[in-house]
N, C-alpha and C positions, 0 to 999 in steps of 0.2 A: 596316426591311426588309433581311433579308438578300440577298446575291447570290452565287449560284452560279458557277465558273467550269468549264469542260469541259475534261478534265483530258489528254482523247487524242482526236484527230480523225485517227484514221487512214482511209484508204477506197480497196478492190481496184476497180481500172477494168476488169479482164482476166478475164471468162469461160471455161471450160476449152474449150479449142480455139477463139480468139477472142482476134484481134489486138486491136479496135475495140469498145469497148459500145454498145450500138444499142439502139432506146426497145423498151421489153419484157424486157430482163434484169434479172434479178434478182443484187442484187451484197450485198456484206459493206458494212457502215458500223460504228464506234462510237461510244457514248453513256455518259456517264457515270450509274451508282449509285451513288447514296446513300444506306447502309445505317442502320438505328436509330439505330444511334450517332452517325453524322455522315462515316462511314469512305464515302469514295473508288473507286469499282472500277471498269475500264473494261472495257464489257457489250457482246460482238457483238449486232447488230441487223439482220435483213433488209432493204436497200430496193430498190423498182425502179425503171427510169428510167422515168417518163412522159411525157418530150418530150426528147429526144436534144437537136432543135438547139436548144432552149431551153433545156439542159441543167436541167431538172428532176426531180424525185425524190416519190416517197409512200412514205410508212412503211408495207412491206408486211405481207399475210397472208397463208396461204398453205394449201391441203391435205394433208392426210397422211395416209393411208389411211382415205380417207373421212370425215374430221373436218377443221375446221377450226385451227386453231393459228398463234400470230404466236413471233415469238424469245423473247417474254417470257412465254409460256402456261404452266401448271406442267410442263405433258407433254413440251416440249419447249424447254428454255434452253441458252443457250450457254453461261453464268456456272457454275461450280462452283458449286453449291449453287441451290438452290430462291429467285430474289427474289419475297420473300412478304411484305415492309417495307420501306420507305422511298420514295425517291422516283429515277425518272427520267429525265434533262434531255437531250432531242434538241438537237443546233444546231441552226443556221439552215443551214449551209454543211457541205459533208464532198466535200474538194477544190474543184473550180470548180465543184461542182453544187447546188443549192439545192431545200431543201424545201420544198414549196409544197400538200401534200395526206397528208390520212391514210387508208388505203386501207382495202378491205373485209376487217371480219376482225383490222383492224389489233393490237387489243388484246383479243382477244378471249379473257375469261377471266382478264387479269392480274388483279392484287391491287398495283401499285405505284401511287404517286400520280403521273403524266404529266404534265410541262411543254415543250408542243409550241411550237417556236422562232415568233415573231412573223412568219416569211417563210410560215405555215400560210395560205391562201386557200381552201381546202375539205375539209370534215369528209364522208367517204364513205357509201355505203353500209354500212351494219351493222359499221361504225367500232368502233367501243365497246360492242356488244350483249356483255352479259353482264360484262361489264367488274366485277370485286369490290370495286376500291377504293370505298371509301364516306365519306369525306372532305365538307366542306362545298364546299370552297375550291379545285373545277375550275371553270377561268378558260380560254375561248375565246381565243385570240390574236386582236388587233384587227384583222388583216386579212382573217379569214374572213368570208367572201360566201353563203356556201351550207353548211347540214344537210342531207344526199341521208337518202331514207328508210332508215327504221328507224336511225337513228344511231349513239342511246343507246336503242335498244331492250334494255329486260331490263337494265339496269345498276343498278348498288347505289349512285351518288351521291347522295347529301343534298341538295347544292344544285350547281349549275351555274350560272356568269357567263356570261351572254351577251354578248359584246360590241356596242359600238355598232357601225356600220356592217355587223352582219349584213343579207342581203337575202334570205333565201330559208329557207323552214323546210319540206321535203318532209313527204309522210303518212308518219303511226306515227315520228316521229323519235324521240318519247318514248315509246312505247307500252313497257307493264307494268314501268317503270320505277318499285317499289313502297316504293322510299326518299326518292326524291325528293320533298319538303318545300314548297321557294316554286319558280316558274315566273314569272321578267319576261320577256315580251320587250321588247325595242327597239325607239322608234320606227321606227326606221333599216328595219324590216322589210317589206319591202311583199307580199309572198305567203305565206303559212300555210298548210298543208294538212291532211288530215282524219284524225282518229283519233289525235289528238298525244296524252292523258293517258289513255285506256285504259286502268284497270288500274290506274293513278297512285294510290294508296290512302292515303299518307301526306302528300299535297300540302293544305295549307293556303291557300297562296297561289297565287293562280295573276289576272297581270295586265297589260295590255299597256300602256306608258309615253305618258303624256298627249303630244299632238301627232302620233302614228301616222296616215296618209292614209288608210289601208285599216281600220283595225281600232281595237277599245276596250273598253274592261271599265268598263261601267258603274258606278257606284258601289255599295261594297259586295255586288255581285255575282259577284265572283272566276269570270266566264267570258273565252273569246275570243269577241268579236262582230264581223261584217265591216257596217262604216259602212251600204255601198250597200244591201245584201238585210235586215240585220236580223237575222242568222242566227246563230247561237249554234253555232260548231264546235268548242269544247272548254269541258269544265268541271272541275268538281273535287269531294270529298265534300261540303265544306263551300257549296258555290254556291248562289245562287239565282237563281232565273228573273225577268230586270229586265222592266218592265214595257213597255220598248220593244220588247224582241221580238218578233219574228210569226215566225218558226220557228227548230224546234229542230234540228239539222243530223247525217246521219249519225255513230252511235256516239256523239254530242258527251259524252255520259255513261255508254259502258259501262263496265260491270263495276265500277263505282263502289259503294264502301260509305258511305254518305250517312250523317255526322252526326245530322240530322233525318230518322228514317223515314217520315214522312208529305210526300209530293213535289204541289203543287199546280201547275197549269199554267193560266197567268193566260188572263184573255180575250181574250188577242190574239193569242197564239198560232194560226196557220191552217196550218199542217203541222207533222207532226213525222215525219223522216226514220227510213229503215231503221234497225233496231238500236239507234235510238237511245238508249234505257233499257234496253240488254240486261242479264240477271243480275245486277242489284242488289238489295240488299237494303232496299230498299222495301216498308214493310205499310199502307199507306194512299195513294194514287193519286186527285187530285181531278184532274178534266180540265172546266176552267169556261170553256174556250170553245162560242162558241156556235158558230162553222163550223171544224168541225176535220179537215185529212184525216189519218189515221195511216196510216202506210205499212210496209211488208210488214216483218213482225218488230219491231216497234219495243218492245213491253216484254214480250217471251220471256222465258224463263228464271227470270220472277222468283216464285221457288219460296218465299220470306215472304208477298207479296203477298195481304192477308186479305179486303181492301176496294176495290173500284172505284167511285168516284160517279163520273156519265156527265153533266152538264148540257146538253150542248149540241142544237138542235133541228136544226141542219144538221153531222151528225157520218160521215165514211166510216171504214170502218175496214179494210184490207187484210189477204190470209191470211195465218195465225198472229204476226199481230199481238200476242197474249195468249195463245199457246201455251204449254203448261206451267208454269200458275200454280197448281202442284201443291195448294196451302193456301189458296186462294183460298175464302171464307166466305157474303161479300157484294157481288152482283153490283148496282147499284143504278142506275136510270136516271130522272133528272129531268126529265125533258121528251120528246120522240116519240121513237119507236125509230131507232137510223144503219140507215146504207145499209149493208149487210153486201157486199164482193166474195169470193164463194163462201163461202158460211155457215157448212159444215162445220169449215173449216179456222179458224175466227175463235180457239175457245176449247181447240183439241186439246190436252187430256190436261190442259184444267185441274180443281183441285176431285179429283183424283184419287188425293191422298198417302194410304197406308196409317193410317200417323199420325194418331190420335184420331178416325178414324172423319169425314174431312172432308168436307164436303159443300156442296155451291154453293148458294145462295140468289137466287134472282133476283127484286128488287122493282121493279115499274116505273109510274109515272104514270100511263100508258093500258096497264092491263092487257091490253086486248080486242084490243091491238096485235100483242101475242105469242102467239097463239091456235097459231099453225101447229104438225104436229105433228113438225117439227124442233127443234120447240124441247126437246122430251124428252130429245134425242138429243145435244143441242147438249155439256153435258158427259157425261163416260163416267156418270160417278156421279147422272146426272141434275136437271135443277131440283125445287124444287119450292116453297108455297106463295109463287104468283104473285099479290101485292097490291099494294096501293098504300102510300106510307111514313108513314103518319101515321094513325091514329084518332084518337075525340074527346078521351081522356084523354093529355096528355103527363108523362112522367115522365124522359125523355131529351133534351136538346136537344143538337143536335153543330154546332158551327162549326168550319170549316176553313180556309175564306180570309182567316185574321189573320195579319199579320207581326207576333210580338213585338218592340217596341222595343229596338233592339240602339246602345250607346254614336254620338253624333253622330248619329243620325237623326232623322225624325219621327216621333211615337208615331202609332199609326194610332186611325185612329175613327172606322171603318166595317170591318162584316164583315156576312155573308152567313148564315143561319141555315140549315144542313140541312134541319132538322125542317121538314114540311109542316105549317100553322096556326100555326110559330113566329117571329117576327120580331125582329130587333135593333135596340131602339129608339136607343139611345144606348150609346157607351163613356166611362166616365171614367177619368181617372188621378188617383191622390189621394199625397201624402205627409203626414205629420203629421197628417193629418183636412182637409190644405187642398190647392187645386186644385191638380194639378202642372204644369209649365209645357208648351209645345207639342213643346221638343228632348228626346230623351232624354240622363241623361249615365253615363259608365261609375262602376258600383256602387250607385246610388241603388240604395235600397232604397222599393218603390212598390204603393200597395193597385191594380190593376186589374182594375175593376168593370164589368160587362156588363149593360146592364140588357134583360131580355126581354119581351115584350107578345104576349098571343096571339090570334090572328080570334077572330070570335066563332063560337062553338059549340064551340072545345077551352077543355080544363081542365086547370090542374097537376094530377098528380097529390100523393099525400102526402106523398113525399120526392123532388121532382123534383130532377136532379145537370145541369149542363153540362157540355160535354166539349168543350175548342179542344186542336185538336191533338193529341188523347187524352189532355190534362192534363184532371183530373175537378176539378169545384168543389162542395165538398160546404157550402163556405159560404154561404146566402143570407142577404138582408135585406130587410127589409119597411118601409118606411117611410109613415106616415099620407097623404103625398103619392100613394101610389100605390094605384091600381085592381087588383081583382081579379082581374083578366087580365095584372097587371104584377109582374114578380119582378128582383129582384138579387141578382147571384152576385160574391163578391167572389175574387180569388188574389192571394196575397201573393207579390213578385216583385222579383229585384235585377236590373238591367241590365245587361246582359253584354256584352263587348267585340261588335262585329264580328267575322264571317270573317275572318281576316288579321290582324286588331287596329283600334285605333283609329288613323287615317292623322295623323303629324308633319310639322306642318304648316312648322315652318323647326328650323335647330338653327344657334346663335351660339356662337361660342366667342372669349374675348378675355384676350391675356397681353400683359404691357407689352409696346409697341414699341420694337426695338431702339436703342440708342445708340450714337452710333462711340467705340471705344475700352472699352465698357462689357460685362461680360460679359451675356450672354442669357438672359431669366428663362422657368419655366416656370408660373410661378405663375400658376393661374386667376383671373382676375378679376372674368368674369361668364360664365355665372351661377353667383353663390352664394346660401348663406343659403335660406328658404325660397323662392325663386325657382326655386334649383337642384331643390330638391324636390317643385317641381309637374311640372316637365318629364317629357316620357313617355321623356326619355333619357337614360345617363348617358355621361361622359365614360372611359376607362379609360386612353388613356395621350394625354400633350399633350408636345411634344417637337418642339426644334431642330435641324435637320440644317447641314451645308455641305460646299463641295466641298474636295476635296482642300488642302490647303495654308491653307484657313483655319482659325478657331477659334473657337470658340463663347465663349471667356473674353473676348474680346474683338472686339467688332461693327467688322468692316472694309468699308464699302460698296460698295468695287471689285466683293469676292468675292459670292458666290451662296451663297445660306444659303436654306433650306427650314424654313414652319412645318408641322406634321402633328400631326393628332388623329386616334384613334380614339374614333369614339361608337357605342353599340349601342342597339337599344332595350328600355326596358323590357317586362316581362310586362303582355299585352293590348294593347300599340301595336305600330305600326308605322311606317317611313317612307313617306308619300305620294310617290305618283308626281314632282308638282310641289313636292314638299318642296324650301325652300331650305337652302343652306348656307353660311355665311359662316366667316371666320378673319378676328378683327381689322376687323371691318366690311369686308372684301374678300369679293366670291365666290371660292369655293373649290372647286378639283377635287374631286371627288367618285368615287370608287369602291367600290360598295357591296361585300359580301362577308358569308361567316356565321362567326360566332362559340360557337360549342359548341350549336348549335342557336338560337342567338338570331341577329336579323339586325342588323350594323354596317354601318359605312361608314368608311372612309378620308377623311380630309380632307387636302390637300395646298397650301397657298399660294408661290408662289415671292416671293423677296426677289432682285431681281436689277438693277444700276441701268446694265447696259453699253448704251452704245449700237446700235443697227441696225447692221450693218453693222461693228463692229467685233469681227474672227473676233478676231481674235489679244489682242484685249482690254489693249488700249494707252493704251487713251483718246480715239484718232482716228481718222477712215474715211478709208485712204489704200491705195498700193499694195500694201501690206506684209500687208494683208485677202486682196488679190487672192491672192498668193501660199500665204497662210494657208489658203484653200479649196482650192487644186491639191494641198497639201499633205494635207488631210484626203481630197481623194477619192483619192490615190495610199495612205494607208497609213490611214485610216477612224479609228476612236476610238484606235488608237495614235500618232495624230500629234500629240495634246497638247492637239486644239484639241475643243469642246465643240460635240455635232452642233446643240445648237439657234441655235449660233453659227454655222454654219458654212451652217445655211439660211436664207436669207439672205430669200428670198421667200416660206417657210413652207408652202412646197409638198410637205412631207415627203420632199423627195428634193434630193440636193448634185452639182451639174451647174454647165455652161456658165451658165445662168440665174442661177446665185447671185453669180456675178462679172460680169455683166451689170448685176444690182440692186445691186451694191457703184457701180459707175461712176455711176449714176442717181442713190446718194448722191450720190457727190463732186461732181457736175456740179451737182446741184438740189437738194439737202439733204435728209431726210428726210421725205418729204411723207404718212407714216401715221400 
């Protein structure tokens, strides 16, 4: 890891006519760029004061006739020349005043890669909206608490680190943010607000980190769900709807373009919020609860939309709920007609696209239901033959409610037959011609067989097809075992990763341990061999660090020596939430991060054998500590001495306290 140093910290206290700066001026600061090459430049930057007696600062934005622009906008820099590359790097300090916020507007439009000083404690309103750089590798500084809305709205980032001890994620922080890739949050989070992935188009991953109080993503389900309600308020294209669910939450999925077009909505489901499927691209919509209220607007827009099957017998449905489902083909209802709130508005302006002459189909269970003569009216383009779904000959059978078996799951074996007179008697999974096991695992390759049975009084027809999912099987089989009324469809089928990949479940990594006197090897030792080649991850770089003044040729145990790996994972996995990580059989710091579109992690181990309380690193806890910590809080990491030495109680901050906890040694010994 590189580090950066700031090359000028100069900063104007003096506003024009203005002895004193006072909280609300906007004053000059600098920050260093770093240009393609690696070249140096020091960049005026606007900040304002945001707490005078607290001498505080946010990185400002500001207007300019009528637009928005920060120092680093293209319309408006201070630097000779356009920074349209490189990176950066704010302090933390510029005089006695400290950063501690990035304001609205702040970046709004650059193209640099941002490294916001660790003194950051809140990311502003429309902070970063529109922001160009598109980098994997934006990292939150750890002491931010709060994303105010719209954030990273509209930003071109790839991925985004959240830090731990985030608390707060306002609505639309992420909205139409359409580069962005994986989505964690942190535990550490305890509020989330509504309309976070909007428009998120290119998100794969989207998860919230095991032990969260408030919130959790199901497995293999890649949504936000809040513990108490059950509610689903954000998802992604790749999502599915987990089976604990009972509602679907404001927007949780607009404007989403869904990997699987055909979107089922399990039986448990009992609301589904405004907007909530707005303008996706969705052509197949099952809704197989049985009490469901929809609420106003909830799948507008969705102008593919071909197919609606309605199961439920306690169904409401709010105005223009299905408005403008311009291609809508097949209106289909499986059980009594819903409660319509104002009828007119239910289907306005669907079945209405110029396009191939579309035209709405309304089939329903109890025809005699729909008698009234609103119903004509109901679309522009009108209904028409009102029947029931099935006669005695079947030649189509369609199932919808199957989850294909995706790597580390259950294979499923049960689903739900469309067709009226058609029923799913049994599913098998077969490899080799012999029974497949219950888990599925990634790439099997797997016959899965459906076998169907029909009431009496329907008939196959001559070449009847099943349809799951709108995969056709034009395979059957007949075997001497089976009746008349009974048919098998086979489809040949490899197992696919999960949304996300398949979750790594620990990563080890082990190099000899060091010897005094001996130089430091980097040589992997496990895993190798085909060990190393089942793993879903690799290793790419394994390496010794230390601190100044020691040497890697030879292991001195005084000094502080650092082990670090990077490991990424392979194609189709992933790291689990509770993934562990070890170095050397120790747990290992951990900071995840992306890698050219793959996702790593940082491993970090410390090798350090000084004792508690011994700042100055002598070998003894005496006065000479005491004096060691005065010394660091008078001149800070130039005093010589090392801040993790110098806190002495681990309380992140170097005070009275720490030479309080040095005496407590001396008096009583170490007692941690």
């Amino acid at each position: 890891m590189r580090k950066v140093y700031t090359l000028l910290m100069l900063f104007s206290l003096l506003a024009a006519g203005k002895a004193i700066a006072a909280t609300g001026d906007v004053i000059i600061g600098y920050v260093t760029h770093i240009d393609k090459d690696g070249n140096s430049h020091s960049v005026k930057m606007q900040f304002q004061i945001s707490d005078q007696t607290k001498r505080h600062l946010r990185i400002y934005g500001y207007e300019k006739e009528k637009s928005i622009y920060n120092s680093l906008s293209p319309s408006d820099t201070y630097y000779e020349g356009e920074i349209g590359e490189g990176e950066i790097i704010v302090p933390e300090k510029l005089s006695d005043y400290t950063v501690t916020s990035v304001g609205a507007k702040a970046f709004y439009m650059s193209k640099v890669k941002v490294t916001l000083p660790e003194s950051v404690t809140e990311i502003e309103e429309y902070a970063f909206e529109r922001y160009y750089y598109d980098g994997y590798d934006f990292q939150l500084p750890s002491k931010v608490t709060i994303l105010k809305e719209h954030a990273f709205e509209n930003c071109y980032l790839k991925g985004i680190s959240l830090n731990p001890g985030l608390k707060v994620i306002e609505d639309w922080a992420f909205n139409w943010s359409q580069n962005l890739e994986a989505l964690i949050i942190p535990k550490s989070v305890e509020y989330i607000g509504y309309y976070q992935t909007r428009g998120c188009n290119a998100l794969r991953r989207l998860q919230v980190e095991a032990g969260n109080p408030n919130y959790y993503t199901p497995d293999g389900s890649n949504v936000i769900m809040k513990k108490s309600s059950k509610e689903i308020i954000a998802g992604c294209p790749v999502s599915r709807i987990p089976k604990e669910a009972e509602r679907i939450g404001e927007e949780a999925f607009s404007c989403l373009k869904f990997v699987n077009t055909t979107l089922t909505i399990p039986e448990n489901i009992t609301s589904i919020g405004e907007d909530a499927v707005v303008q996706s691209n969705i052509r197949h919509l099952i809704l197989r609860s049985d009490s469901v209220n929809i609420e106003f607007g909830a799948f507008r827009f969705n102008r593919v939309l071909q197919i609606l099957d309605v199961y439920g017998s306690k169904v409401t449905i709010a105005p223009i709920a299905f408005a403008d489902i311009t291609r809508c083909k097949q209106v289909r209802f499986h059980s009594h007609k819903p409660i319509f709130e104002n009828i007119e508005r239910q289907f306005q302006g669907a079945g209405t696209s110029n396009e191939d002459n579309v035209k709405t189909v309304l089939y329903a269970k109890y025809p005699e239901e729909f008698t009234e003569d609103y119903w004509k009216e109901w679309f522009d383009s009108g209904f028409h033959n009102v029947s029931e779904l099935a006669s005695s000959t079947i030649d189509e059978i369609h199932i919808t409610d199957f989850d294909w078996p995706v790597a580390e799951s259950d294979c499923d074996v049960t689903a739900t037959s469309l067709t009226k007179g058609a029923t799913v008697s049994e599913i098998q999974y077969k490899m080799f011609n012999k029974n497949y096991g219950t888990k599925a695992s990634l790439n099997d390759s797997i016959d899965v067989c459906f076998f169907i049975t029909l009431d009496e009084g329907y008939f196959f027809g001559d070449a009847p097809s099943l349809y799951v999912d709108d995969k056709k099987f034009d395979l059957r089989i007949k075997t001497p075992s089976m009746t008349d009324n009974t048919l098998g469809f086979i489809f040949h089928y490899r197992v696919p990763a999960p949304p996300g990949g398949v979750p790594i479940k620990s990563v080890s990594i082990t190099v000899p341990e060091p010897v005094e006197g001996q130089p430091l090897s980097n040589e992997v030792t496990r895993p190798t061999g085909k060990l190393y080649l089942l793993q879903g991850w690799t290793y790419k770089v394994v390496a010794w660090v230390c601190q100044p003044g020691a040497s890697l040729d030879s292991y001195d145990p005084a000094k502080i020596y650092g082990l670090e790996a990077l490991v990424v994972s392979k194609e189709d996995y992933c790291f689990g939430a509770d993934c562990t990580f070890t170095l050397n059989g120790k747990t290992a710091i951990a900071h995840r991060v992306f890698q050219g579109g793959q996702e790593g992690v940082v491993l970090a181990l410390v090798y350090d054998n000084a004792k508690r309380g011994d700042v100055n690193r002598d070998g003894d806890v005496n006065s000479a500590d005491v004096v060691a910590v005065y010394g660091f809080i008078e001149k800070g990491d130039n005093s010589g001495i090392f801040r993790i030495d110098a806190d002495v109680n681990d309380d992140d901050e170097i005070n009275s306290a720490d030479v309080v906890e040095i005496y407590n040694i001396i008096i009583n010994g170490d007692t941690e």
